[in-house]
C-alpha positions as CSV (number, residue, x, y, z in Angstrom):
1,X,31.7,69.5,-19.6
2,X,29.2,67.0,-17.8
3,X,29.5,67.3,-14.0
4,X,30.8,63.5,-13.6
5,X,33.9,64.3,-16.4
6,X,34.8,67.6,-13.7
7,X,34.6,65.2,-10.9
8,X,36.5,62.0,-12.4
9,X,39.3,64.7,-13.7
10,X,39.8,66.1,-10.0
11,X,39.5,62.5,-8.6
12,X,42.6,61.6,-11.3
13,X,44.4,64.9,-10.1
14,X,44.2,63.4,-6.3
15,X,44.7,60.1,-7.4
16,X,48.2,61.2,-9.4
17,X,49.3,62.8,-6.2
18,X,48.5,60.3,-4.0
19,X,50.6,57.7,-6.7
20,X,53.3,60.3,-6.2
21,X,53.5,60.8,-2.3
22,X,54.0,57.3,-2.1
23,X,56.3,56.5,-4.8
24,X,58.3,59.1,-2.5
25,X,57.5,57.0,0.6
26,X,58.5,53.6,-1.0
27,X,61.9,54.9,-2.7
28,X,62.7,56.5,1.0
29,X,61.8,52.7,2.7
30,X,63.9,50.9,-0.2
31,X,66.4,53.4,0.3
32,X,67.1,54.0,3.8
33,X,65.5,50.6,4.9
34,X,65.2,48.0,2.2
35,X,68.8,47.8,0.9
36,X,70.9,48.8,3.9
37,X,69.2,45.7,6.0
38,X,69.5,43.2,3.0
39,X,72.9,41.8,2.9
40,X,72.5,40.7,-0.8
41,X,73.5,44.4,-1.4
42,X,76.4,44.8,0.6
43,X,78.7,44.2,-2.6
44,X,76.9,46.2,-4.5
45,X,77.0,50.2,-5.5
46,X,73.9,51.2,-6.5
47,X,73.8,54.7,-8.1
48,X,71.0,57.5,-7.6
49,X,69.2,55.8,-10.9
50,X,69.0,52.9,-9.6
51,X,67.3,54.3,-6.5
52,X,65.4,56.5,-8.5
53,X,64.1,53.4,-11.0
54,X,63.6,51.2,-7.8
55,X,59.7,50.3,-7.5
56,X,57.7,48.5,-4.9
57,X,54.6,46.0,-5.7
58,X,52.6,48.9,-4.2
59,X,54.0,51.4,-6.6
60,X,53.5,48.8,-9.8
61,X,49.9,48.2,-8.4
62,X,49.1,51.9,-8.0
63,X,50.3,52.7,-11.2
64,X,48.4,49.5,-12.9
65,X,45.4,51.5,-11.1
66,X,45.8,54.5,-12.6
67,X,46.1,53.7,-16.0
68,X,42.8,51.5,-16.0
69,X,40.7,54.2,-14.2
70,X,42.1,56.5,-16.8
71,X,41.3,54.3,-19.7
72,X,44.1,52.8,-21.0
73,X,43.0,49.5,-21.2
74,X,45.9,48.4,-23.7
75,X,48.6,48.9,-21.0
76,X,46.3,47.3,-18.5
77,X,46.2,44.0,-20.8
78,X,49.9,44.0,-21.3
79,X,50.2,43.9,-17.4
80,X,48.0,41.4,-17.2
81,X,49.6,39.1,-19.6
82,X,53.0,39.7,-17.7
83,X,51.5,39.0,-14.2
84,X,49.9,35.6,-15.8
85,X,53.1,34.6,-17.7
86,X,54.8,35.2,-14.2
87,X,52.4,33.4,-12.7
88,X,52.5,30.7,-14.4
89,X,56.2,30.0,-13.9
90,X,56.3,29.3,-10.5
């Protein structure tokens, strides 16, 4: 295995933790901050799946980050067309 391969497969080891460390971090802040603090959720009682689906733009945008550097530029195109179609609606 080439040197660069070795490298870009520890980089994508420390790049999956990070993406996982702050997944953590954002489902804590949507938890503990996020929904108590927004009244639109006062009627509402979420369940430990729904905490556990929640994601934040920085968890969609880290993930979108991973997949390209890790080649799957199929998935990267579907997120693009979704972002453009939203886009597009406002």
């Amino acid at each position: 295995m080439p040197v660069t391969a070795t490298r870009l497969l520890i980089i994508m080891d420390l790049f999956a933790a990070l993406n996982g460390l702050v997944a953590k971090i954002e489902r804590w802040w949507i938890r503990e901050i996020e929904v108590p603090a927004n009244p639109d959720f006062d009627d509402i009682d979420l369940t430990e799946a729904d905490y556990s689906a929640a994601m934040s733009g920085r968890m969609v945008f880290l993930g979108l980050m991973m997949k390209l550097a890790a080649g799957d530029d199929d998935e990267v195109a579907k997120w693009h067309e979704k972002i453009a179609e939203l886009t597009k609606k406002r």
